[in-house]
N, C-alpha and C positions, 0 to 999 in steps of 0.2 A: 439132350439138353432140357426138352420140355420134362420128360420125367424126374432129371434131380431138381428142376425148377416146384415142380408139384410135391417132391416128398420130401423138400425143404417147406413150404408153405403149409405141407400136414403136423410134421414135425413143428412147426413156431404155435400151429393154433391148438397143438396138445397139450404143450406148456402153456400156455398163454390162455387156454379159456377156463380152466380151472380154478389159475387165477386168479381171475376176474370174478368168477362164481364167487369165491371165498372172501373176495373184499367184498361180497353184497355183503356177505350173512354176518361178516364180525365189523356192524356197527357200536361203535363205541358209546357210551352213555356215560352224562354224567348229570349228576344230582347234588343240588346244595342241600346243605343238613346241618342242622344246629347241635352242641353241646348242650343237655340239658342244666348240666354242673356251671359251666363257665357261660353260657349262651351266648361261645362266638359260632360266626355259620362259617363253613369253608366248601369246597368244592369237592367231592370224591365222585371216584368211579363207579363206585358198589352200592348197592342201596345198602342201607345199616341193617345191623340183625339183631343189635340189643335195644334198649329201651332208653336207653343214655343218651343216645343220639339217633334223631330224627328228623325227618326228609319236612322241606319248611316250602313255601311255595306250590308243593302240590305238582309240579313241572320234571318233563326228563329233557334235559337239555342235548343238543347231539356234539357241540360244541364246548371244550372246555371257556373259551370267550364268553360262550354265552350264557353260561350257567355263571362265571364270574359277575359279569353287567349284570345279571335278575338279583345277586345280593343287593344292592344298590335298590333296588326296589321290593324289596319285601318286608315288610314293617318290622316282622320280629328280630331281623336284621341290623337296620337301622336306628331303629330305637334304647336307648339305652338307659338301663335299671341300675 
């Protein structure tokens, strides 16, 4: 009993710590970024790779929440031309 007790507890922490490892490393990121055509900001995932649109605030947020709340406070954001 003690052994299938043991090589049930090896077996859950061979699945089980891997995965845990793997949710450290794929933290998510997100970045508000302006249009430079339209100048509205939105939220994405990816930092941009053209020159069309660009990362405003200077911040990586870990939170899509909180990369929303920082439009609200970043000037070029909120100001309107």
């Amino acid at each position: 009993m003690k052994f299938k007790m043991a090589l049930a507890g090896a077996l859950v922490a061979g699945f089980v710590l891997p995965a845990a490892a793997w949710a450290q490393t794929t933290t998510e990121t997100y970045y508000v970024v302006q249009d430079q055509t339209t100048k509205k900001c939105t939220v994405t995932e990816k930092k941009p790779e053209t020159t069309t649109i660009t990362v405003v605030g200077g911040a990586v947020y870990k939170t899509k929440t909180e990369a929303e709340g920082a439009i609200k406070t970043i000037t070029v954001c909120t100001t309107t031309k």
